[in-house]
N, CA and C atoms as an extended XYZ file, in Angstrom:
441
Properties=species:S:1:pos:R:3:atomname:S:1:resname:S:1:resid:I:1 pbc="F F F"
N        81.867      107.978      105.380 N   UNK     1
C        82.930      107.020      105.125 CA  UNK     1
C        82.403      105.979      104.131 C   UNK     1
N        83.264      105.626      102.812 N   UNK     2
C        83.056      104.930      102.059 CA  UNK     2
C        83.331      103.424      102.141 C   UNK     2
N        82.395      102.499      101.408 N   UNK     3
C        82.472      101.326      101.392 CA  UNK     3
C        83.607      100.737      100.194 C   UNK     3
N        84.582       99.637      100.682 N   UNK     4
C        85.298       99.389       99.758 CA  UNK     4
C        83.793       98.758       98.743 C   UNK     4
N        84.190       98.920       97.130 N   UNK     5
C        83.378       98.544       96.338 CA  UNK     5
C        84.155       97.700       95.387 C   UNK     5
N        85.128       98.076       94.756 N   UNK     6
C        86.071       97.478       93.170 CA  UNK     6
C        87.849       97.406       94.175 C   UNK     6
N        87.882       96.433       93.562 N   UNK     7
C        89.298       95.531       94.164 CA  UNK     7
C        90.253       95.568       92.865 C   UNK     7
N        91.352       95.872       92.714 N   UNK     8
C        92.093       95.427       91.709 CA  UNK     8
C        92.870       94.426       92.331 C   UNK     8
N        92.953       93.342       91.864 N   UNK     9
C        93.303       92.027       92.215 CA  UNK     9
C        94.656       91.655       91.399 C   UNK     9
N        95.858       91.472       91.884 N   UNK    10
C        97.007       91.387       90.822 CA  UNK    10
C        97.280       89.822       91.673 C   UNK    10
N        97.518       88.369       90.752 N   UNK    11
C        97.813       87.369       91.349 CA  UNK    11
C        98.103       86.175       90.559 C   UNK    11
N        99.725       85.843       90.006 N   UNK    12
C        99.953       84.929       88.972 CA  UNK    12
C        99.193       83.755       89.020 C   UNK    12
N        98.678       83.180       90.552 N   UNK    13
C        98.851       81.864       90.335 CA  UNK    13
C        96.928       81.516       90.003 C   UNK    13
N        96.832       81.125       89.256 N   UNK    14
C        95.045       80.917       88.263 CA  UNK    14
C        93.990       80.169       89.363 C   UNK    14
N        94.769       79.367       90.321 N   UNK    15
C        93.564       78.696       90.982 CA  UNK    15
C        92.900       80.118       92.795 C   UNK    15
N        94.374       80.411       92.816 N   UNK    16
C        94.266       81.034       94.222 CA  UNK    16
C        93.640       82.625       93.632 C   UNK    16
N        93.972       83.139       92.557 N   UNK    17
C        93.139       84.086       91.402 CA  UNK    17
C        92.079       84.179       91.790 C   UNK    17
N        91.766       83.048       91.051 N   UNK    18
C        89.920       82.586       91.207 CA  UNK    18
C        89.077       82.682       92.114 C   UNK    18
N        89.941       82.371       93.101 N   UNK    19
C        89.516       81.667       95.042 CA  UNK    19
C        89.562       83.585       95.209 C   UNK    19
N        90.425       84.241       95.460 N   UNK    20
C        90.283       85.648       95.569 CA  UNK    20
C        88.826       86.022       95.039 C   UNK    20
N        89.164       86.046       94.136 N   UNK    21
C        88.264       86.917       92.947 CA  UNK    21
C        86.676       85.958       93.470 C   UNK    21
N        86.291       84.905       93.860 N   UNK    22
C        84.860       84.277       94.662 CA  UNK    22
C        84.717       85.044       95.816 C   UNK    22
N        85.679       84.642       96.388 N   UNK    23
C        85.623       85.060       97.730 CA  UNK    23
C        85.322       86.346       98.689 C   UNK    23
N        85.836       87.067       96.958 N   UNK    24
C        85.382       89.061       97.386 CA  UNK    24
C        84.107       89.341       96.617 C   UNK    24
N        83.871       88.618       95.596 N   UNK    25
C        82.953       89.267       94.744 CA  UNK    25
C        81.620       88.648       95.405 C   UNK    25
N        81.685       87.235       95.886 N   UNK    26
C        80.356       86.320       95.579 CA  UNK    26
C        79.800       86.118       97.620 C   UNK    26
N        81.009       86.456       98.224 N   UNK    27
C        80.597       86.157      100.001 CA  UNK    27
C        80.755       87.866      100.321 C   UNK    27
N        81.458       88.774       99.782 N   UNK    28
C        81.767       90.449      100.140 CA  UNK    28
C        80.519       91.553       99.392 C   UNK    28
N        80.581       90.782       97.870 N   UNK    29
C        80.454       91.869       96.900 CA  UNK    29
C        80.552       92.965       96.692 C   UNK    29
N        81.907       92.652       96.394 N   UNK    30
C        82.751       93.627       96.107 CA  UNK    30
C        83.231       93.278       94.316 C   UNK    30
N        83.090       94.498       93.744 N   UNK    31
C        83.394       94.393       92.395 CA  UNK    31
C        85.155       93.863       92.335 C   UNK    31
N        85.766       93.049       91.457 N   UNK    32
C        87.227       92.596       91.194 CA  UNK    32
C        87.268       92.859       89.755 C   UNK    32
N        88.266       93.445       89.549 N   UNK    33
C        89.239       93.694       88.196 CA  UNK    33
C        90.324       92.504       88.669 C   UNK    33
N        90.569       91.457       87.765 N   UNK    34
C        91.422       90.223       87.824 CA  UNK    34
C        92.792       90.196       87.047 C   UNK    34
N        93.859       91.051       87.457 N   UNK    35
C        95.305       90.446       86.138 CA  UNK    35
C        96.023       89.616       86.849 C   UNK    35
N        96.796       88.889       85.807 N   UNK    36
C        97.300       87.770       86.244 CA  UNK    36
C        99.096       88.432       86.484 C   UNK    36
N        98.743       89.457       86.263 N   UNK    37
C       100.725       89.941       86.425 CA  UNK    37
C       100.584       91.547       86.296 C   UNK    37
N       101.619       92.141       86.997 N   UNK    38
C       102.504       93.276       87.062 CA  UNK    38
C       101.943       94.292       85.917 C   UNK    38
N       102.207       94.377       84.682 N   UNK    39
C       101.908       94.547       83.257 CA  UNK    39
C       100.756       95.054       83.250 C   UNK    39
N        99.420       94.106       83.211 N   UNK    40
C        98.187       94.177       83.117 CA  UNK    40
C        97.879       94.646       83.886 C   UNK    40
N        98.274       94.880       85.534 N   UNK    41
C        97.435       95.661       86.346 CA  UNK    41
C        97.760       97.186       85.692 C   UNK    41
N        98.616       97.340       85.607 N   UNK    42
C        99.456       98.808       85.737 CA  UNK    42
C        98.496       99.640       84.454 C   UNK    42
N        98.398       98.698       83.492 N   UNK    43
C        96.967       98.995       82.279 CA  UNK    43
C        95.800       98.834       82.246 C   UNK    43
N        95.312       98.066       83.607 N   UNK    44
C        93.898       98.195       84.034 CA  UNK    44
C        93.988       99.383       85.190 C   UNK    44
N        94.978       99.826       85.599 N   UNK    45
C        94.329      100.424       87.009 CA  UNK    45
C        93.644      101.521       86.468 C   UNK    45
N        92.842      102.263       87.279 N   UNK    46
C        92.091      103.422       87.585 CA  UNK    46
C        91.577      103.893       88.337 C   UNK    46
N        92.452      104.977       89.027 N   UNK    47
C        92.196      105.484       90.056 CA  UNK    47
C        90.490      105.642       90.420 C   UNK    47
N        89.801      106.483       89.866 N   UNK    48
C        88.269      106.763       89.578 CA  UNK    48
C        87.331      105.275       89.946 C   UNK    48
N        88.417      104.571       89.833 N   UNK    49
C        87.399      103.152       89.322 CA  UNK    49
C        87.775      101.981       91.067 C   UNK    49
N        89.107      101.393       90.884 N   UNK    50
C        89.810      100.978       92.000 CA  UNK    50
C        89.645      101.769       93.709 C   UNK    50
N        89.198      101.408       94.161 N   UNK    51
C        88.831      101.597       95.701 CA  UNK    51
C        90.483      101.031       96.475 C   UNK    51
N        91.149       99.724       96.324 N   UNK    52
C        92.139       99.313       96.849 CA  UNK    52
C        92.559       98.000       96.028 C   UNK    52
N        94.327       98.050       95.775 N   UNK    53
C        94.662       96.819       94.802 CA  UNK    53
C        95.422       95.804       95.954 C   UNK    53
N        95.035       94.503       95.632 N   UNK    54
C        95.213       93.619       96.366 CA  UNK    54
C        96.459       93.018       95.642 C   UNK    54
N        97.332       92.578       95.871 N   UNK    55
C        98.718       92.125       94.823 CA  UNK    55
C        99.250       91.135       95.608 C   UNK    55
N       100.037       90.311       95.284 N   UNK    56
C       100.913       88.858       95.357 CA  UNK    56
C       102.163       89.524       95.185 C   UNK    56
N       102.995       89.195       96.535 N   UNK    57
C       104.078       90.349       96.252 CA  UNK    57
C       105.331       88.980       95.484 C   UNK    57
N       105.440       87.917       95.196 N   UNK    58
C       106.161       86.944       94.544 CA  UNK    58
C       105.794       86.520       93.001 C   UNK    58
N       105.720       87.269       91.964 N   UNK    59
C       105.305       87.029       90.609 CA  UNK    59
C       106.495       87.384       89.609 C   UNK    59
N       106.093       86.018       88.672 N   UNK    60
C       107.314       86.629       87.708 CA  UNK    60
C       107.251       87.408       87.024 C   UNK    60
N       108.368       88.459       86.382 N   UNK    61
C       108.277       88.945       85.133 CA  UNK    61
C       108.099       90.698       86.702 C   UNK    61
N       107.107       91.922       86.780 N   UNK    62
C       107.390       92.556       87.642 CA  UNK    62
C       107.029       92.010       89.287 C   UNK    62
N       107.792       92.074       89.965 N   UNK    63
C       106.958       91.519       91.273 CA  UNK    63
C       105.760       92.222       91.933 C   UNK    63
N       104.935       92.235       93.202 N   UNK    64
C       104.464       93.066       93.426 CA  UNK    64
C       104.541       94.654       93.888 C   UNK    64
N       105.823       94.602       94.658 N   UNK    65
C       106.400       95.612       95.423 CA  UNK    65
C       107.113       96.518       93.975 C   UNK    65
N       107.590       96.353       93.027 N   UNK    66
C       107.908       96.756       91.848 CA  UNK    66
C       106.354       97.409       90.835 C   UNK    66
N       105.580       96.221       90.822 N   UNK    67
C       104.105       96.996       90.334 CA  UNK    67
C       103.531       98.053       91.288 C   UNK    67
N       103.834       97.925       92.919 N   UNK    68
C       103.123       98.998       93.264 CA  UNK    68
C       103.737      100.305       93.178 C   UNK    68
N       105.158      100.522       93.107 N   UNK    69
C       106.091      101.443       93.134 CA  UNK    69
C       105.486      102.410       91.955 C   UNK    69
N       105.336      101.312       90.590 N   UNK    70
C       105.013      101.834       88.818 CA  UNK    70
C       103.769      102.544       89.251 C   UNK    70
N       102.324      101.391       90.117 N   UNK    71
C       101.686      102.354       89.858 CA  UNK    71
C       101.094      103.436       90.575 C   UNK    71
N       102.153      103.741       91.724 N   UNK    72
C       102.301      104.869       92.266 CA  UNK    72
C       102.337      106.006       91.615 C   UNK    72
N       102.849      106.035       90.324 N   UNK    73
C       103.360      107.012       89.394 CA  UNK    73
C       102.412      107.006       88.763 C   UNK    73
N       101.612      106.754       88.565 N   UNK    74
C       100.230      106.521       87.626 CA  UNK    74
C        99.232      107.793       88.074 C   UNK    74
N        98.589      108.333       87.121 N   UNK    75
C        97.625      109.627       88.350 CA  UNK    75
C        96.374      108.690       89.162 C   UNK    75
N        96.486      109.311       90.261 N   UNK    76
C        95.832      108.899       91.240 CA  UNK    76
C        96.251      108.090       91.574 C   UNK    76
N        97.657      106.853       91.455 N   UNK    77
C        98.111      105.905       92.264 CA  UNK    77
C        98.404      105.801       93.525 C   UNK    77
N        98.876      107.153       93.596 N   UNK    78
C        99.675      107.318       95.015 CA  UNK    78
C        98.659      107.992       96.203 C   UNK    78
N        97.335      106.992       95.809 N   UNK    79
C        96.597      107.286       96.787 CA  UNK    79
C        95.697      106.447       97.334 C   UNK    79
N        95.802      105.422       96.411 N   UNK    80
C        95.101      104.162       96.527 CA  UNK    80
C        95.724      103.140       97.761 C   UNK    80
N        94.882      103.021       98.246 N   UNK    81
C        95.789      101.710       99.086 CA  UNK    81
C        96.113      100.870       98.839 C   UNK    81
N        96.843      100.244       99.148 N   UNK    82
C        97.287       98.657       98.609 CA  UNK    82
C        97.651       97.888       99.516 C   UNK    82
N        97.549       96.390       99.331 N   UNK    83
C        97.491       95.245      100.522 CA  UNK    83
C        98.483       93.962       99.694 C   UNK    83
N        99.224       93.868      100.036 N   UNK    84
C        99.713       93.063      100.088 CA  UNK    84
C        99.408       91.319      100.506 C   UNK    84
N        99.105       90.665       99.613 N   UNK    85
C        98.459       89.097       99.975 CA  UNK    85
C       100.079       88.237       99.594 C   UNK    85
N       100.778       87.733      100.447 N   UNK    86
C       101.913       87.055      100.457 CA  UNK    86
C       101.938       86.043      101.181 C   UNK    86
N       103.015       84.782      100.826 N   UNK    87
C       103.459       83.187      101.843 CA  UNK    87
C       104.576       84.157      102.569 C   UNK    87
N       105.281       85.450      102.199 N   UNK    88
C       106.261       85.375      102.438 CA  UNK    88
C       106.397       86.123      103.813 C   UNK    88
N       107.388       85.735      104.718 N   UNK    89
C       107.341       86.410      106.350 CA  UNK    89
C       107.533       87.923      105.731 C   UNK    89
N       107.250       88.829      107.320 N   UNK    90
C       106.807       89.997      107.392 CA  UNK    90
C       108.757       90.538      106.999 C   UNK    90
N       109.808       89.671      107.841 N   UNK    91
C       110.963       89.821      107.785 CA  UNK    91
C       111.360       90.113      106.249 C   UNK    91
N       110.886       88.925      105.703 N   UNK    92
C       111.298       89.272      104.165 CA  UNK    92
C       110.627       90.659      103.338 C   UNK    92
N       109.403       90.865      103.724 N   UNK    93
C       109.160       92.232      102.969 CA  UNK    93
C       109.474       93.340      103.539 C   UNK    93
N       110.173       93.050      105.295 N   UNK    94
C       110.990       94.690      105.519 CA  UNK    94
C       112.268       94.808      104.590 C   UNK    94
N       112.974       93.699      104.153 N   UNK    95
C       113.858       94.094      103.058 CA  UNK    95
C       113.623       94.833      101.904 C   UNK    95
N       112.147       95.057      101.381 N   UNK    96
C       111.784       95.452      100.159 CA  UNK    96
C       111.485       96.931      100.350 C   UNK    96
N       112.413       97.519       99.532 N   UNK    97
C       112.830       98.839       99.697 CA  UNK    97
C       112.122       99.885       98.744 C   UNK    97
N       111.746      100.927       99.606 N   UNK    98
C       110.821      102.052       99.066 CA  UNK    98
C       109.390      102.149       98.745 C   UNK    98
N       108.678      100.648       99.181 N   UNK    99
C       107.192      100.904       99.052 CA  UNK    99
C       106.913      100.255      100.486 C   UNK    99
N       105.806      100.305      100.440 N   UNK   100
C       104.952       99.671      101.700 CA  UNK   100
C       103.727       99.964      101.396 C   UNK   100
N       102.630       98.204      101.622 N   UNK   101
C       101.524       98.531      101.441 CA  UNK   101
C       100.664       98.772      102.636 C   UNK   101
N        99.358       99.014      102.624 N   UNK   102
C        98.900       99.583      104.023 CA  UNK   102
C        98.419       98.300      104.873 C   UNK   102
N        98.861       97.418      104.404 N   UNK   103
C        98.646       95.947      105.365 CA  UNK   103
C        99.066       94.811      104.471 C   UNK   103
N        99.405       93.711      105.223 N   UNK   104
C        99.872       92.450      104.946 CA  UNK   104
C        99.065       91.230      105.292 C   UNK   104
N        98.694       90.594      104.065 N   UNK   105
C        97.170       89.704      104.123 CA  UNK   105
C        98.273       87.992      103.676 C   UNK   105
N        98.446       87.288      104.911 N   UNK   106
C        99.381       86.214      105.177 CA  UNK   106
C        98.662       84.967      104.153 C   UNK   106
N        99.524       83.958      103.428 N   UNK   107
C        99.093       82.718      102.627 CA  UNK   107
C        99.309       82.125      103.405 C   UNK   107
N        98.438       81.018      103.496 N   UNK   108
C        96.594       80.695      103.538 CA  UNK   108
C        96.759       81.928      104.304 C   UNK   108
N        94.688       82.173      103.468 N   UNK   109
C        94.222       83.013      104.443 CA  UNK   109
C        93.037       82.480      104.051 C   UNK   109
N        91.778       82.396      105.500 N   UNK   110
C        90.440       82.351      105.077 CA  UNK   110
C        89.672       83.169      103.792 C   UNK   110
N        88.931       82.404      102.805 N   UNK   111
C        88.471       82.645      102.229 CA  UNK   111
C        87.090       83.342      101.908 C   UNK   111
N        87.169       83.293      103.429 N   UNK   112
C        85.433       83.845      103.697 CA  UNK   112
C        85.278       84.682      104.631 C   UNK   112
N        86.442       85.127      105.223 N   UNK   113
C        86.865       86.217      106.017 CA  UNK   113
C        87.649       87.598      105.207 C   UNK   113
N        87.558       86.894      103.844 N   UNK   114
C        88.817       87.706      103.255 CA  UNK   114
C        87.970       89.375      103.097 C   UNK   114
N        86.893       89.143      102.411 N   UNK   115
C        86.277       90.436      102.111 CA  UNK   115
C        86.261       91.666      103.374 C   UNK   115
N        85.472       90.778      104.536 N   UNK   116
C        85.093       91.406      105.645 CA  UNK   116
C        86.840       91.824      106.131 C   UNK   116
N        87.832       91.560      106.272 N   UNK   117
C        89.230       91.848      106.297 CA  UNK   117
C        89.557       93.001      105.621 C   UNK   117
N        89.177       92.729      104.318 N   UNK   118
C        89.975       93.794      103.879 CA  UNK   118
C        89.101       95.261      103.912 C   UNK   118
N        87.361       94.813      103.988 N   UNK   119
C        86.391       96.132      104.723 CA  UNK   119
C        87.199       96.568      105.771 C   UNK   119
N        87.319       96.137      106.692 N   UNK   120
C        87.769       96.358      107.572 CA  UNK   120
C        89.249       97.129      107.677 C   UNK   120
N        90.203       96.792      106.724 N   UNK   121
C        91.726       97.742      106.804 CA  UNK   121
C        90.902       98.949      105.733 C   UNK   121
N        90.039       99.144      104.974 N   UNK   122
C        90.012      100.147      104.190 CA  UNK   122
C        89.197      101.137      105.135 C   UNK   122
N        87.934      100.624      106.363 N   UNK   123
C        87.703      101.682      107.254 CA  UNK   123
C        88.703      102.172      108.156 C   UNK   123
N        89.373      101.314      108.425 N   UNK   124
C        90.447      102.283      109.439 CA  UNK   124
C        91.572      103.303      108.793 C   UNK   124
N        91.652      102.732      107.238 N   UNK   125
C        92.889      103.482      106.356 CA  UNK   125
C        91.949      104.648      106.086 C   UNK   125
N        90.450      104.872      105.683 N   UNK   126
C        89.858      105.955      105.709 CA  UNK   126
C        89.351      106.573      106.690 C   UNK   126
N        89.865      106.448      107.640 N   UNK   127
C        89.405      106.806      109.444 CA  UNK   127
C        90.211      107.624      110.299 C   UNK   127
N        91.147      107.222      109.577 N   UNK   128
C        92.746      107.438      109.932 CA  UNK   128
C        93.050      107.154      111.223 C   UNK   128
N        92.706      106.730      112.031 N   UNK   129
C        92.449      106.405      113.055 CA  UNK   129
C        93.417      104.867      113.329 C   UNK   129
N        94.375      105.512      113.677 N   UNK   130
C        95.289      103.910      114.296 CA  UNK   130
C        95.231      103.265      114.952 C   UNK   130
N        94.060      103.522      115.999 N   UNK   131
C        93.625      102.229      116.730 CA  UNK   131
C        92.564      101.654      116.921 C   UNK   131
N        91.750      101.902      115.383 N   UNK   132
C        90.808      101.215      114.567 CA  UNK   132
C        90.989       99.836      114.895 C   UNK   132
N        89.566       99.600      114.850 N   UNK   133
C        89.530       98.077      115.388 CA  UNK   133
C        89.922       96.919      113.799 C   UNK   133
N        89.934       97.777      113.302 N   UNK   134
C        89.523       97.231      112.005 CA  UNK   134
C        91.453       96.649      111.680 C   UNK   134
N        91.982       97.156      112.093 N   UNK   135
C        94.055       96.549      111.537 CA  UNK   135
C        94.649       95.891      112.834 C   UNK   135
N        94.362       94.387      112.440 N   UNK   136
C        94.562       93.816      113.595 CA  UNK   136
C        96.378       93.409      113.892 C   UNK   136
N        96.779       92.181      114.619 N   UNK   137
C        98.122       91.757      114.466 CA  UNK   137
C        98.774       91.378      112.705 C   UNK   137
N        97.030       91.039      112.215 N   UNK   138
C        97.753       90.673      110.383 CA  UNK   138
C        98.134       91.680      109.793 C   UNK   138
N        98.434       92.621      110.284 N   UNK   139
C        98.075       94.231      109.624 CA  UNK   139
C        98.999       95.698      111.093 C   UNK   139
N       100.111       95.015      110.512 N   UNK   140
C       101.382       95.872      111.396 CA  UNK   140
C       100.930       97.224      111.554 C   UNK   140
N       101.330       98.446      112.440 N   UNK   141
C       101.153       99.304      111.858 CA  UNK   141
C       101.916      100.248      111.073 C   UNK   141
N       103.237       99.528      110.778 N   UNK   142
C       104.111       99.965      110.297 CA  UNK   142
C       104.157       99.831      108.538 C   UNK   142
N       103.350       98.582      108.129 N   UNK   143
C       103.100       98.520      106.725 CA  UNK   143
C       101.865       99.608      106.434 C   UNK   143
N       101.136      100.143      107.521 N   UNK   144
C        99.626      100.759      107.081 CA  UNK   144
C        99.950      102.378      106.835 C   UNK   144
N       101.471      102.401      106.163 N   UNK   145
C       102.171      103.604      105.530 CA  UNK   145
C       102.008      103.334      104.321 C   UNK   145
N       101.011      103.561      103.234 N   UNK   146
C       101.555      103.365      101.681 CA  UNK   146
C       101.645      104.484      100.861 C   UNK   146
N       103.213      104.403      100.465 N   UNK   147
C       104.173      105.575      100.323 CA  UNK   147
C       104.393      104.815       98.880 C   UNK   147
């Protein structure tokens, strides 16, 4: 079983970006690919390269749930996991129709828990194992479908 290593990180807003992108690379180390929008991830991703993309599902211009759909279609997209980092309730993203990422990472979230978190949903998503200790109440098991 593999270690998450490279993060694709999709997240408009430049300060909470940053705070991500410390927080996985410099307390996890874990490699981060950083775009600031929809667009740029979809032209950085790579399957070969990306272990799991972390996205802001509220951005202007494509949202997240719209970038993950695109880069589903991408080769090797539709295999990558993806996590969802949102303010927004769990209610509001059951409205969002036709994707789901394999967990939901709530605003605020510890910054120094974040890495070991998301280790943790990528061993149980490669474990397959649903009652992995690793996908707790932040992490439904109904989002840990990414379709």
């Amino acid at each position: 079983m593999g270690e998450l290593r490279h993060v694709l990180l999709v997240e408009d807003e430049p300060d909470l970006r940053e705070l991500v992108r410390l927080a996985l690379s410099a307390v996890g180390r874990i490699e981060v690919t950083v775009c600031a929008d929809g667009h740029t991830a979809l032209e950085a991703f790579d399957a070969a390269r990306h272990d799991l993309v972390l996205l802001d599902v509220m951005m202007p211009g494509i949202d997240g749930p719209e970038t993950l759909r695109r880069l589903r279609l991408l080769p090797g997209g539709a295999f990558v996991p993806a996590v969802f980092l949102t303010a927004r309730t769990r209610t509001d993203l059951d409205g969002v129709d036709g994707v789901a990422a394999a967990a939901v990472i709530a605003k605020p979230f510890d910054p120094l828990t974040l890495s070991a978190e998301l280790q943790a949903i990528y061993r149980a998503l490669q474990s397959g194992d649903p009652s992995d200790e690793g996908l707790s109440e932040k992490h439904p098991p109904e989002r840990r479908s990414w379709s």
